[in-house]
PyMOL Python script that loads the backbone (N, CA, C, O; Angstrom):
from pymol import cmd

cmd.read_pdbstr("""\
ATOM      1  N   UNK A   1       1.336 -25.462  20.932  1.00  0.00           N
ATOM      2  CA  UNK A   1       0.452 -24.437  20.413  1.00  0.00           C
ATOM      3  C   UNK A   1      -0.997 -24.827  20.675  1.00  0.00           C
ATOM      4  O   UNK A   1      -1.349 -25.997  20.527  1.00  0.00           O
ATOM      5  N   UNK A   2      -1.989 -23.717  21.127  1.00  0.00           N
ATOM      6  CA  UNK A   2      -3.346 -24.080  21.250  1.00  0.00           C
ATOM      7  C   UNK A   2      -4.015 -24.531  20.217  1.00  0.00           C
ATOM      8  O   UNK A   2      -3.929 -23.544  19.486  1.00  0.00           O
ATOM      9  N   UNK A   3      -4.721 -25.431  19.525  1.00  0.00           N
ATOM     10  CA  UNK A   3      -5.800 -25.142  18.659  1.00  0.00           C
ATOM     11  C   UNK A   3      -6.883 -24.472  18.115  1.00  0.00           C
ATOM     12  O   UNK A   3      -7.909 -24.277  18.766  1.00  0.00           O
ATOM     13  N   UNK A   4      -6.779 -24.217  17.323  1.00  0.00           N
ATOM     14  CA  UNK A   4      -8.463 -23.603  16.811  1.00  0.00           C
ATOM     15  C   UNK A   4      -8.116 -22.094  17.469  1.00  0.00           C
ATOM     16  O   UNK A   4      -9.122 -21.562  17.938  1.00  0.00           O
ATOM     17  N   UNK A   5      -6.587 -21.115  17.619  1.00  0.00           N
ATOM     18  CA  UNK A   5      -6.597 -19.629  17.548  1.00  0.00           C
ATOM     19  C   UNK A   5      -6.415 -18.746  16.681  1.00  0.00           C
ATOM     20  O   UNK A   5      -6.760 -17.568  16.591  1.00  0.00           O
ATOM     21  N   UNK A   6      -5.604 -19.707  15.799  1.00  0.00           N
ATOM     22  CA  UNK A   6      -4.853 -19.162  14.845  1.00  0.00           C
ATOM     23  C   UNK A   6      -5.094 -18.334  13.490  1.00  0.00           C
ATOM     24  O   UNK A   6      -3.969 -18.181  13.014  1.00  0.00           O
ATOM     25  N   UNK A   7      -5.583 -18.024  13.057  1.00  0.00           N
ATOM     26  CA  UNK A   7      -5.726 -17.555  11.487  1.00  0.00           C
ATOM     27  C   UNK A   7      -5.355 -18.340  10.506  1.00  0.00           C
ATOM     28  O   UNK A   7      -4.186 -18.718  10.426  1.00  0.00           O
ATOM     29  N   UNK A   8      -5.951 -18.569   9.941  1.00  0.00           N
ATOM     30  CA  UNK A   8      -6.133 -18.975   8.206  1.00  0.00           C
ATOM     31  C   UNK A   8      -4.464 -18.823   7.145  1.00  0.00           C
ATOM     32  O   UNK A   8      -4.336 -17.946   6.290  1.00  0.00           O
ATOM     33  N   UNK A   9      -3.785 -19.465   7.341  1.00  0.00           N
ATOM     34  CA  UNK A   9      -2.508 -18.983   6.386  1.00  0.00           C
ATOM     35  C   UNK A   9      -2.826 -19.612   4.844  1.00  0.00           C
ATOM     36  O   UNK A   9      -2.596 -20.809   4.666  1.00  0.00           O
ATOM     37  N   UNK A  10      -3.334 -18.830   3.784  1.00  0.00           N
ATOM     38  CA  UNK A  10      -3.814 -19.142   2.465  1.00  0.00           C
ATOM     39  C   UNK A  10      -2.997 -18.690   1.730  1.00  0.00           C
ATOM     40  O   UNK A  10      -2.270 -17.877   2.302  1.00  0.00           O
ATOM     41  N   UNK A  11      -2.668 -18.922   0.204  1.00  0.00           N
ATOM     42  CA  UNK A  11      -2.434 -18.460  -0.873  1.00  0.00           C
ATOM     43  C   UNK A  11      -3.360 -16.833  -1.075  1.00  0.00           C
ATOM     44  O   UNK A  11      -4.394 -16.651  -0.431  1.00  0.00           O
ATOM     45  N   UNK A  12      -2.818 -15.769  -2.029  1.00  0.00           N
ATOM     46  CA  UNK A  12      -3.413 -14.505  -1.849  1.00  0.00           C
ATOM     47  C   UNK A  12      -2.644 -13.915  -2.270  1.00  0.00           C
ATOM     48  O   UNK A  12      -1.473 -13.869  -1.892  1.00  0.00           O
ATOM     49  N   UNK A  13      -3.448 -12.969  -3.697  1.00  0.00           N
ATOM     50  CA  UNK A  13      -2.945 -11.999  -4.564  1.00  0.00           C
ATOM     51  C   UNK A  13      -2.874 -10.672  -4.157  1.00  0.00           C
ATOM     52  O   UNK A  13      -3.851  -9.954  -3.945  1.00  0.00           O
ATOM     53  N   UNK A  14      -1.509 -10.301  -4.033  1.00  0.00           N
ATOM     54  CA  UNK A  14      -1.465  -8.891  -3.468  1.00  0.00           C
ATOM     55  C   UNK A  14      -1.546  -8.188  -4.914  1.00  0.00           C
ATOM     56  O   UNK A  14      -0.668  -8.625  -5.658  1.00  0.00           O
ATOM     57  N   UNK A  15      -2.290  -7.311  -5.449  1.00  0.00           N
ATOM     58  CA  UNK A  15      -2.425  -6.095  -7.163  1.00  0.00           C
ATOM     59  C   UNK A  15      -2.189  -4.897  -6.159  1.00  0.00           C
ATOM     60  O   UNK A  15      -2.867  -4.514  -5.205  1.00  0.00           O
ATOM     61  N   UNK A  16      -0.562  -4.263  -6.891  1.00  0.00           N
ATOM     62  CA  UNK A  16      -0.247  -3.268  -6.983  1.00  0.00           C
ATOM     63  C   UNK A  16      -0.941  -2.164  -7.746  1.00  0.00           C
ATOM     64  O   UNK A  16      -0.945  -2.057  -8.973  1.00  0.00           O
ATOM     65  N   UNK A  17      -1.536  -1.343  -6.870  1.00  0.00           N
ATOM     66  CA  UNK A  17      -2.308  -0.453  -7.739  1.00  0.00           C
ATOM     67  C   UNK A  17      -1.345   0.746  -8.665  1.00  0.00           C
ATOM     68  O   UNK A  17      -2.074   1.620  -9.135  1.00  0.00           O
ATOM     69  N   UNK A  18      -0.458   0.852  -8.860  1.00  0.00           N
ATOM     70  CA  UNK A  18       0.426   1.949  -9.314  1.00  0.00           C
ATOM     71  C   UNK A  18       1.309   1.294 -10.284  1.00  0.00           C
ATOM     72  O   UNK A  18       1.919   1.968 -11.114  1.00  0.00           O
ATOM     73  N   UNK A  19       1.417  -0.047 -10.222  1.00  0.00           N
ATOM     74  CA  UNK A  19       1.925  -0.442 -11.295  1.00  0.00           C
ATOM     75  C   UNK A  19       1.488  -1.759 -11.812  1.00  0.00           C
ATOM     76  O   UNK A  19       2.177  -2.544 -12.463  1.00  0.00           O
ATOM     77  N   UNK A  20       0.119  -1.919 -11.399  1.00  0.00           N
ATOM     78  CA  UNK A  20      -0.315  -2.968 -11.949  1.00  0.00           C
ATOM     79  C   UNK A  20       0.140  -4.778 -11.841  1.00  0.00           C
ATOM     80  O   UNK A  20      -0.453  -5.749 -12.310  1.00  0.00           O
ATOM     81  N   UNK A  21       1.327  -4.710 -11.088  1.00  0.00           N
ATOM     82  CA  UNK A  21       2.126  -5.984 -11.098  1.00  0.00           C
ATOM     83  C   UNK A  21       1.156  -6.497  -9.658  1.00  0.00           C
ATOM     84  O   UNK A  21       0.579  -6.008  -8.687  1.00  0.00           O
ATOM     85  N   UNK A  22       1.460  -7.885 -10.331  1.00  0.00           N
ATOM     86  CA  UNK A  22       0.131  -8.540  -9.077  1.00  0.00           C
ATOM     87  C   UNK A  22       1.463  -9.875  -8.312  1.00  0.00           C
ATOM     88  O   UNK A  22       2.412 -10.329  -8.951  1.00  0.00           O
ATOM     89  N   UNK A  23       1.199 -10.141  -7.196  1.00  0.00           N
ATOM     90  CA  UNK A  23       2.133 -11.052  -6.518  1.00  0.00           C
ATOM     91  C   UNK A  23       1.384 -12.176  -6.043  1.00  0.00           C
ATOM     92  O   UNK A  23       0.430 -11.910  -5.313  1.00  0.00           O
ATOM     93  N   UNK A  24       1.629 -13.436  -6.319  1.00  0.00           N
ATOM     94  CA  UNK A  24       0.738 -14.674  -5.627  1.00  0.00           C
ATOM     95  C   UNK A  24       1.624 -15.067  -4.254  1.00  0.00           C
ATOM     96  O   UNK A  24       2.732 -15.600  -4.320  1.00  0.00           O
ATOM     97  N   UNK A  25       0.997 -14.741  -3.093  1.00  0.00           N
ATOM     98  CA  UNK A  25       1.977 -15.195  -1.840  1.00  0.00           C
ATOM     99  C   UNK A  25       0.792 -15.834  -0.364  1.00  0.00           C
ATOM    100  O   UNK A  25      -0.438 -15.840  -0.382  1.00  0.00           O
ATOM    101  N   UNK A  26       1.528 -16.209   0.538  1.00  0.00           N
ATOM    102  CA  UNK A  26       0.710 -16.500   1.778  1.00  0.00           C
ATOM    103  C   UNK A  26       1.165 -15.601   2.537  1.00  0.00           C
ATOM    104  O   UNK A  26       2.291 -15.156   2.760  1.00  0.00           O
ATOM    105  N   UNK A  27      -0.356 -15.285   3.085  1.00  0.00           N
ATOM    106  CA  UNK A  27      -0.804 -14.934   4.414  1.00  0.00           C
ATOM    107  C   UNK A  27      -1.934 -15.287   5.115  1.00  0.00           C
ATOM    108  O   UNK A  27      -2.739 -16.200   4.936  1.00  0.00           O
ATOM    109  N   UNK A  28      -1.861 -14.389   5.968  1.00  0.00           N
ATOM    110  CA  UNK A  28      -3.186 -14.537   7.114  1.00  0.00           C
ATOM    111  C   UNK A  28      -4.379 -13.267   6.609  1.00  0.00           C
ATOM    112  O   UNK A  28      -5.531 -13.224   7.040  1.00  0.00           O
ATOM    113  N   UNK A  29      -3.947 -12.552   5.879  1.00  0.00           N
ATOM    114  CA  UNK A  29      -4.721 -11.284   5.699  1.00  0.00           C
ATOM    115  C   UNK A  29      -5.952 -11.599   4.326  1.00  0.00           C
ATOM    116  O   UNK A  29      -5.489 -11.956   3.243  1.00  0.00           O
ATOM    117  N   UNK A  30      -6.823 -11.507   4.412  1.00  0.00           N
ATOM    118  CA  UNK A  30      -7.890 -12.144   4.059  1.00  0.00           C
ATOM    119  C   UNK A  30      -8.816 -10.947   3.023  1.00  0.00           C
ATOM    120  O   UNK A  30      -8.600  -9.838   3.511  1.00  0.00           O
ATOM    121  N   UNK A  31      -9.594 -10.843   1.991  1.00  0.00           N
ATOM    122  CA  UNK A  31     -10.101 -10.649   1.411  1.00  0.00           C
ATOM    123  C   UNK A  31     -11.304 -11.190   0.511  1.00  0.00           C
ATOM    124  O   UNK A  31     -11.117 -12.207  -0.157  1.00  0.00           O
ATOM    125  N   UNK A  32     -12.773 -10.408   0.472  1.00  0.00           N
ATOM    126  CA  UNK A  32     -13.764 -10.859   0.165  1.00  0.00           C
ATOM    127  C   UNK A  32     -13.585 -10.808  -1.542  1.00  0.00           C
ATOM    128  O   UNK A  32     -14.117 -11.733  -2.156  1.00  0.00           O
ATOM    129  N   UNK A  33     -12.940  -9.884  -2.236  1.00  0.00           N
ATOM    130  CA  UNK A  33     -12.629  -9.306  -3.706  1.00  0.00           C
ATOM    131  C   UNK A  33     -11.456 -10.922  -4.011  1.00  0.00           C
ATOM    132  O   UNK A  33     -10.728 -11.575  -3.264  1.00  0.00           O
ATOM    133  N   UNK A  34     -11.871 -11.027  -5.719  1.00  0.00           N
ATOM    134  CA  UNK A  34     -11.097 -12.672  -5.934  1.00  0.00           C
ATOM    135  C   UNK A  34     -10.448 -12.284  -7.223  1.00  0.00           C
ATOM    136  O   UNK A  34     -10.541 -11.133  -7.650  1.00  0.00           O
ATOM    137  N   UNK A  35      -9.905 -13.062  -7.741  1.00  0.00           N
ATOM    138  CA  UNK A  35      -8.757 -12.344  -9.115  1.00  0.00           C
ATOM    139  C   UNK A  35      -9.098 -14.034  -9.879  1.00  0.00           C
ATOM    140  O   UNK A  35      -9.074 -14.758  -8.883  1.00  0.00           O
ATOM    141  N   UNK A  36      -9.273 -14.591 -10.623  1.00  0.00           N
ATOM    142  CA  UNK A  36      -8.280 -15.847 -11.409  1.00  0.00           C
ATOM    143  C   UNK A  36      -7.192 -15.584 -11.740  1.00  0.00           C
ATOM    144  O   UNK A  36      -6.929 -14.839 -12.685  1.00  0.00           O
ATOM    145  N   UNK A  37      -6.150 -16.300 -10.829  1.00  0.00           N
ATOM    146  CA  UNK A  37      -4.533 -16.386 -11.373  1.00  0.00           C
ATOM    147  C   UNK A  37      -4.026 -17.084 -12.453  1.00  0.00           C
ATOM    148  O   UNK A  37      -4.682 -18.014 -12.922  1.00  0.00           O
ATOM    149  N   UNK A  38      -2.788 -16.725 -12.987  1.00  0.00           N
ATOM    150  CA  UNK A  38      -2.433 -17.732 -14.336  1.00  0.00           C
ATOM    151  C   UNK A  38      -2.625 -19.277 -14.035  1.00  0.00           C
ATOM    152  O   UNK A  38      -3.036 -20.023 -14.924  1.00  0.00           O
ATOM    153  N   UNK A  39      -2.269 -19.822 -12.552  1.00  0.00           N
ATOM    154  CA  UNK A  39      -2.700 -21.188 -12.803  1.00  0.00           C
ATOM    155  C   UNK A  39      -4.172 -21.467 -13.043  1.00  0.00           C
ATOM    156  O   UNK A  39      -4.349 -22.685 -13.062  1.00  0.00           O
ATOM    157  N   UNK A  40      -5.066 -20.921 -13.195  1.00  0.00           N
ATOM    158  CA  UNK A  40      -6.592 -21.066 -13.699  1.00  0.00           C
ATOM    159  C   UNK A  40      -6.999 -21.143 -12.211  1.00  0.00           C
ATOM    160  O   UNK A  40      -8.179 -20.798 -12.259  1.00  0.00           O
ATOM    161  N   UNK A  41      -6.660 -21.436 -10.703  1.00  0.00           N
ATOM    162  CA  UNK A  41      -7.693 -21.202  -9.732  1.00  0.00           C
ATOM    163  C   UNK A  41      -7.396 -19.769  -9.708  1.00  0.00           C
ATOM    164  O   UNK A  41      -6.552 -19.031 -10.218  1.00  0.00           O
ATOM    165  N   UNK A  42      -8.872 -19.595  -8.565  1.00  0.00           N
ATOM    166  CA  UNK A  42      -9.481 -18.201  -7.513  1.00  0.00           C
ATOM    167  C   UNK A  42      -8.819 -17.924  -6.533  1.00  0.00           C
ATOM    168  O   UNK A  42      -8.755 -18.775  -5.646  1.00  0.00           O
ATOM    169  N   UNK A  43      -8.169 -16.753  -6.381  1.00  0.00           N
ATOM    170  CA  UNK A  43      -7.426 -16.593  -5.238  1.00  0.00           C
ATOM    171  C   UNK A  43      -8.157 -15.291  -4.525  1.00  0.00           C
ATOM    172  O   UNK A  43      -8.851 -14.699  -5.351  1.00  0.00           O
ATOM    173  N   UNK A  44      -8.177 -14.874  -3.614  1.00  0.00           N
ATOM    174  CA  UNK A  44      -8.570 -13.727  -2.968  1.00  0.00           C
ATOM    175  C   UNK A  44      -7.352 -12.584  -3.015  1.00  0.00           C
ATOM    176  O   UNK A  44      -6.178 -12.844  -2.748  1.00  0.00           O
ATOM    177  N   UNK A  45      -7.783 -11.450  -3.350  1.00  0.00           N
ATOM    178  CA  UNK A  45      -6.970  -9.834  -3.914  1.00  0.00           C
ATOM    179  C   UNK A  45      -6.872  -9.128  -2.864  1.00  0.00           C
ATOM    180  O   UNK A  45      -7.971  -8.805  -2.413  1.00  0.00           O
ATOM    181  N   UNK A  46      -6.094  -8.802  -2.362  1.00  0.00           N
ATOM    182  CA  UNK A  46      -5.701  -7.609  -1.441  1.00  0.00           C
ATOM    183  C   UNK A  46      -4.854  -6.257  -2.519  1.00  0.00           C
ATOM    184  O   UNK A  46      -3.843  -6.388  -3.208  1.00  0.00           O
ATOM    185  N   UNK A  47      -5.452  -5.396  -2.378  1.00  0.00           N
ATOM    186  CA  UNK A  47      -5.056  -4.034  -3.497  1.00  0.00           C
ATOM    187  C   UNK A  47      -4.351  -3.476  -2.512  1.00  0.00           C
ATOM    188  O   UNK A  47      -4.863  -3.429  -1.393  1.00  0.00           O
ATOM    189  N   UNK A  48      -2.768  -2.836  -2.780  1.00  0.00           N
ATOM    190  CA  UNK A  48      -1.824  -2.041  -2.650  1.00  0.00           C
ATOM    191  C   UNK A  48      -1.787  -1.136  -3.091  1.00  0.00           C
ATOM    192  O   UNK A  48      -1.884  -0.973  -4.307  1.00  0.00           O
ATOM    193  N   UNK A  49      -1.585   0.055  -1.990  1.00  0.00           N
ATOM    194  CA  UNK A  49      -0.920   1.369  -2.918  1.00  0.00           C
ATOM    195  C   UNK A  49       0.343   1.465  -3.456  1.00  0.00           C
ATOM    196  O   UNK A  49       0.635   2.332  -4.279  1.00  0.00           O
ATOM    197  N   UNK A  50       1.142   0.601  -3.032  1.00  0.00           N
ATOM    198  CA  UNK A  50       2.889   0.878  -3.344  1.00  0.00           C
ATOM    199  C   UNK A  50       3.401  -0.516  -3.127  1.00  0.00           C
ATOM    200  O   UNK A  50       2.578  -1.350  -2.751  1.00  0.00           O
ATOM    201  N   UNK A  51       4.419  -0.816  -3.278  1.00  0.00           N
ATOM    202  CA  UNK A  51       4.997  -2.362  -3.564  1.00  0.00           C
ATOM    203  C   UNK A  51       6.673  -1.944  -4.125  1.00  0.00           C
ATOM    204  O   UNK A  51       7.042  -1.075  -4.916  1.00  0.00           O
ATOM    205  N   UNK A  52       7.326  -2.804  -3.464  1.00  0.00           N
ATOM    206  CA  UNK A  52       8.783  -3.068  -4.593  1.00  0.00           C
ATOM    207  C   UNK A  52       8.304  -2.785  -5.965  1.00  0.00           C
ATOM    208  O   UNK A  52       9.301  -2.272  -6.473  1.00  0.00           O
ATOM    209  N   UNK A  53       7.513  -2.805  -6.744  1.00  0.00           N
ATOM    210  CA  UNK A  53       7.684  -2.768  -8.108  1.00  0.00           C
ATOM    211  C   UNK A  53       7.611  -1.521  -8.166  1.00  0.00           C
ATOM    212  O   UNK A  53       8.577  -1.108  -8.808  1.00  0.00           O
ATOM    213  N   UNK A  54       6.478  -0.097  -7.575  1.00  0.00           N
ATOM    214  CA  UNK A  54       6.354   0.607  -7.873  1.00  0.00           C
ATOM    215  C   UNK A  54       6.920   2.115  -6.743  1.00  0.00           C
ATOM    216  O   UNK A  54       6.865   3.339  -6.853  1.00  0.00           O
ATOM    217  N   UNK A  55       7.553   0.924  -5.474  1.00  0.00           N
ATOM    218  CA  UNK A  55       7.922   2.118  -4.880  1.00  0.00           C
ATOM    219  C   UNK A  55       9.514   2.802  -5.003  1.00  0.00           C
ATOM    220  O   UNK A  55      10.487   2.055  -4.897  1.00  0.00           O
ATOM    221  N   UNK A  56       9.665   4.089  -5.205  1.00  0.00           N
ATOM    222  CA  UNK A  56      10.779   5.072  -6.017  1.00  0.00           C
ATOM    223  C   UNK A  56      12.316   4.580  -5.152  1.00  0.00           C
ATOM    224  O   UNK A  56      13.341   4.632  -5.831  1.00  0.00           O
ATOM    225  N   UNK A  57      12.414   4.209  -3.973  1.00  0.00           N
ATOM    226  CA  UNK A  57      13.458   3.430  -3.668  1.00  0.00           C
ATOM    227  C   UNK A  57      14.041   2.434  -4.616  1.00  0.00           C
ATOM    228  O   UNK A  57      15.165   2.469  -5.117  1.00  0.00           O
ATOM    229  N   UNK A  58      12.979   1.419  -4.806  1.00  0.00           N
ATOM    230  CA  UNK A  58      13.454   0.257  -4.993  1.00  0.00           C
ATOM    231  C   UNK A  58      13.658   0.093  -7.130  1.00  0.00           C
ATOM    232  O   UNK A  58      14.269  -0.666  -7.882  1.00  0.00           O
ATOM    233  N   UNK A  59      12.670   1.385  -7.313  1.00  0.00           N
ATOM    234  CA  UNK A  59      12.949   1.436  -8.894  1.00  0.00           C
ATOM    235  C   UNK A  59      13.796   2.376  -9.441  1.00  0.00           C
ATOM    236  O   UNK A  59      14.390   2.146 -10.494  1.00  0.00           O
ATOM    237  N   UNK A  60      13.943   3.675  -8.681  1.00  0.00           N
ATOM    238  CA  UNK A  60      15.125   4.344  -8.992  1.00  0.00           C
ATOM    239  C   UNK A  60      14.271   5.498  -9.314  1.00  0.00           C
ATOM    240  O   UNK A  60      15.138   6.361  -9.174  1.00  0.00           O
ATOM    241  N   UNK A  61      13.557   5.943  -9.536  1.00  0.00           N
ATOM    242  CA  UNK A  61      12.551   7.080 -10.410  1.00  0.00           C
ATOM    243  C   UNK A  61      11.329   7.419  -8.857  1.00  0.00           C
ATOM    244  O   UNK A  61      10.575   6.795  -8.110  1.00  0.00           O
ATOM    245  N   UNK A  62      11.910   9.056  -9.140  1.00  0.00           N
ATOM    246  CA  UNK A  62      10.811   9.413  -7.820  1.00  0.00           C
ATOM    247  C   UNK A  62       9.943  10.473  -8.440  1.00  0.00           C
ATOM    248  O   UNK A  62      10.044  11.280  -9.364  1.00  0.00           O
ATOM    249  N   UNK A  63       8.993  10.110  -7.488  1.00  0.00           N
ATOM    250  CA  UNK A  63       7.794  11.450  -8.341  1.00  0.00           C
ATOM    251  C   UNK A  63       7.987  12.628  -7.811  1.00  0.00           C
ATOM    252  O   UNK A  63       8.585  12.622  -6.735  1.00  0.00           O
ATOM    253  N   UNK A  64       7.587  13.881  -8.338  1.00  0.00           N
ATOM    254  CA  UNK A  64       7.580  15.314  -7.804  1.00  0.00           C
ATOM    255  C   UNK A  64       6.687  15.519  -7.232  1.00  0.00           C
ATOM    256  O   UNK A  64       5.502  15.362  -7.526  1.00  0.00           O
ATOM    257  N   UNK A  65       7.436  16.111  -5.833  1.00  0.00           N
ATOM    258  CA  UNK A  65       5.635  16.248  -5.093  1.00  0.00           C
ATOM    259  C   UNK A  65       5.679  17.928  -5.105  1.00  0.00           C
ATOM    260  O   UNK A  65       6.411  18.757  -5.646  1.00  0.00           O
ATOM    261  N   UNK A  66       4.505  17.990  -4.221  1.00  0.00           N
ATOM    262  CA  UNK A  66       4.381  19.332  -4.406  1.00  0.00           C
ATOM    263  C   UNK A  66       4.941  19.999  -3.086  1.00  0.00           C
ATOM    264  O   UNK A  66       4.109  20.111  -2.185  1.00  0.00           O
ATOM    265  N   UNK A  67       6.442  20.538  -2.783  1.00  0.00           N
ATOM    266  CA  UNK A  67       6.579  21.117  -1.966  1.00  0.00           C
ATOM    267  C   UNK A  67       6.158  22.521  -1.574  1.00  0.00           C
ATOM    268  O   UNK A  67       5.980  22.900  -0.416  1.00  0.00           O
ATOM    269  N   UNK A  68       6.034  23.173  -2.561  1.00  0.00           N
ATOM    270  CA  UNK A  68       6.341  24.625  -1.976  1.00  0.00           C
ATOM    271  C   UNK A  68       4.590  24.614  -1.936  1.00  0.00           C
ATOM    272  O   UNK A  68       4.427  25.793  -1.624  1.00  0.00           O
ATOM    273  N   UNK A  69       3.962  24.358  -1.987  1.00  0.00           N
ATOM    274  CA  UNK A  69       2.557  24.369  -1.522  1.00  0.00           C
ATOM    275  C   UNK A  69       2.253  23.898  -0.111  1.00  0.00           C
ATOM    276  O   UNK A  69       1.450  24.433   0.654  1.00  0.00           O
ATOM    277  N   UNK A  70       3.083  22.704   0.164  1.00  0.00           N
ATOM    278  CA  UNK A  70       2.979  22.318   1.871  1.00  0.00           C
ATOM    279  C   UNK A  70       3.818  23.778   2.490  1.00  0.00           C
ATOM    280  O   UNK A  70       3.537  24.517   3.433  1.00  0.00           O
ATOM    281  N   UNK A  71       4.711  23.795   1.710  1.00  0.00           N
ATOM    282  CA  UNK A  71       4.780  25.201   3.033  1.00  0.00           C
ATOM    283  C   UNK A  71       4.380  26.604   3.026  1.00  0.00           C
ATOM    284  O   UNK A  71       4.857  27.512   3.707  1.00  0.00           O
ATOM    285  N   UNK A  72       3.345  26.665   2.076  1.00  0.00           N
ATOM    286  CA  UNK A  72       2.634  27.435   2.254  1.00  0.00           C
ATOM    287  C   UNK A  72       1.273  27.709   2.701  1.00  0.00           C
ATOM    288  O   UNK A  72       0.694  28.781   2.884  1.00  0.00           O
ATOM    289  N   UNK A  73       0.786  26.165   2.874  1.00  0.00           N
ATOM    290  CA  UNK A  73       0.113  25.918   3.679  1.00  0.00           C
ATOM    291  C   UNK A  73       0.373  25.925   5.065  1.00  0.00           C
ATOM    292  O   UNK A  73      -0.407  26.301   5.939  1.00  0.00           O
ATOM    293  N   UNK A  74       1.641  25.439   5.232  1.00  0.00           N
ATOM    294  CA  UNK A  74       1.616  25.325   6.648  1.00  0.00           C
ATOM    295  C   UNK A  74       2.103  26.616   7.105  1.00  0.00           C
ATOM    296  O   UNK A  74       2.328  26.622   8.315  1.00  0.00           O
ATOM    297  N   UNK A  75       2.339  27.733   6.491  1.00  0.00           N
ATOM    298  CA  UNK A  75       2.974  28.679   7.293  1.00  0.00           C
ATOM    299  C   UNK A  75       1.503  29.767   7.070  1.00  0.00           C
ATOM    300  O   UNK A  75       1.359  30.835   7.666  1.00  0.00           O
ATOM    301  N   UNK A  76       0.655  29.259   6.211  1.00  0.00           N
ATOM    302  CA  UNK A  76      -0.469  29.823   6.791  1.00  0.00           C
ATOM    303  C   UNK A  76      -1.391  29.497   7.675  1.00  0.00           C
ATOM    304  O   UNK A  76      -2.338  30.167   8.086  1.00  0.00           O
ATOM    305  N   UNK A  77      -0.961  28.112   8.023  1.00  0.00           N
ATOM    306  CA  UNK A  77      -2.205  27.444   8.701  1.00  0.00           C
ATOM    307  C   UNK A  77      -1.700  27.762  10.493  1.00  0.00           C
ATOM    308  O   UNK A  77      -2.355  27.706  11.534  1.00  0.00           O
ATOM    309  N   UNK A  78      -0.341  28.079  10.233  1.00  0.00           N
ATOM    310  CA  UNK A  78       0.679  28.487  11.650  1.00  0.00           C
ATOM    311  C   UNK A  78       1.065  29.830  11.902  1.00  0.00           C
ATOM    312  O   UNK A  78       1.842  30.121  12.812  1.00  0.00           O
ATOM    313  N   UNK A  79       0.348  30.998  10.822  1.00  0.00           N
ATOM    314  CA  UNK A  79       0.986  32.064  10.689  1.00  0.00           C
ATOM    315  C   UNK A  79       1.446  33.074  12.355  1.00  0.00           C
ATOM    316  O   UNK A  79       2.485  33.614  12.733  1.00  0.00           O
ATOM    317  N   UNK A  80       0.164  32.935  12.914  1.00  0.00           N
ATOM    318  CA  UNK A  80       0.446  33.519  13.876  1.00  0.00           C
ATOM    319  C   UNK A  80       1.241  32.915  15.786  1.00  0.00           C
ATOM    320  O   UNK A  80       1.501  33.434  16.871  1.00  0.00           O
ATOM    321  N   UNK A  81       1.308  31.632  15.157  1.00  0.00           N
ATOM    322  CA  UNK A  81       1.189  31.151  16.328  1.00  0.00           C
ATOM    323  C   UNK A  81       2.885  31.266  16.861  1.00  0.00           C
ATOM    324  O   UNK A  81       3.658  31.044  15.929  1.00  0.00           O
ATOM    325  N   UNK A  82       3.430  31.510  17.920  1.00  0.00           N
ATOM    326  CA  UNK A  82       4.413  31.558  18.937  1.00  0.00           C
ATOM    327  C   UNK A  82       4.590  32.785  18.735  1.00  0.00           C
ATOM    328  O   UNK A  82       5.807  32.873  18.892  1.00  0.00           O
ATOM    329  N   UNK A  83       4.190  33.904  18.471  1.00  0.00           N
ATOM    330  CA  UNK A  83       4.766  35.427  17.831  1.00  0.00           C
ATOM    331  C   UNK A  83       4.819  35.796  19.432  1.00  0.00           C
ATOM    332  O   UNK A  83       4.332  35.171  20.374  1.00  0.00           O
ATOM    333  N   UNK A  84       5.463  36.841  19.429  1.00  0.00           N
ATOM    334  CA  UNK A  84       6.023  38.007  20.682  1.00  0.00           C
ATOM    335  C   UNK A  84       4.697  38.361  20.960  1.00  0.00           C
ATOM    336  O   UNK A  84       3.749  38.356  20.174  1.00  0.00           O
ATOM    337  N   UNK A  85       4.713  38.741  22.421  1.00  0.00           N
ATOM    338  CA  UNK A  85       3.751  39.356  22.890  1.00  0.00           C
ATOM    339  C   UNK A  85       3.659  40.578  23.676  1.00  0.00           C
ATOM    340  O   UNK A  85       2.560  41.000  24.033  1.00  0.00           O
TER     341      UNK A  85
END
""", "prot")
cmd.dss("prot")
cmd.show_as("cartoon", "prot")
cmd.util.cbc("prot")
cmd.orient("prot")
């Protein structure tokens, strides 16, 4: 392996924003924002929208989205298009 290409592999708090559960793990992916973890050091925070804790696969509970509005958007936003000519 070359020296001096590689990236930084650190300790780093991933905070689930949707359910609040925070994960201490390594990577290479880096952040200026810092958390204090339960062991009392500084770790650097990377914020998530979704995670095993909070995504509806993996917990069983799915949210309602709003369908019948996407297709009424989209069949207005497409109304005319491929029609007979």
């Amino acid at each position: 392996m070359k020296t001096d290409i590689h990236p930084e592999y650190q300790l780093v708090i991933f905070n689930d924003l949707a359910s609040g559960e925070k994960v201490l793990t390594r990577t290479t992916a880096t952040s200026k924002k810092t958390m204090e973890w339960e062991d009392g050091n500084t770790y650097p925070v990377i914020d998530v929208e979704i995670s095993a804790a909070s995504h509806p696969f993996y917990t069983g509970k799915q949210r309602i989205m709003d369908t019948a509005g996407r297709v009424e958007r989209f069949n207005a936003r497409f109304k005319g298009f491929g029609g007979k000519k």
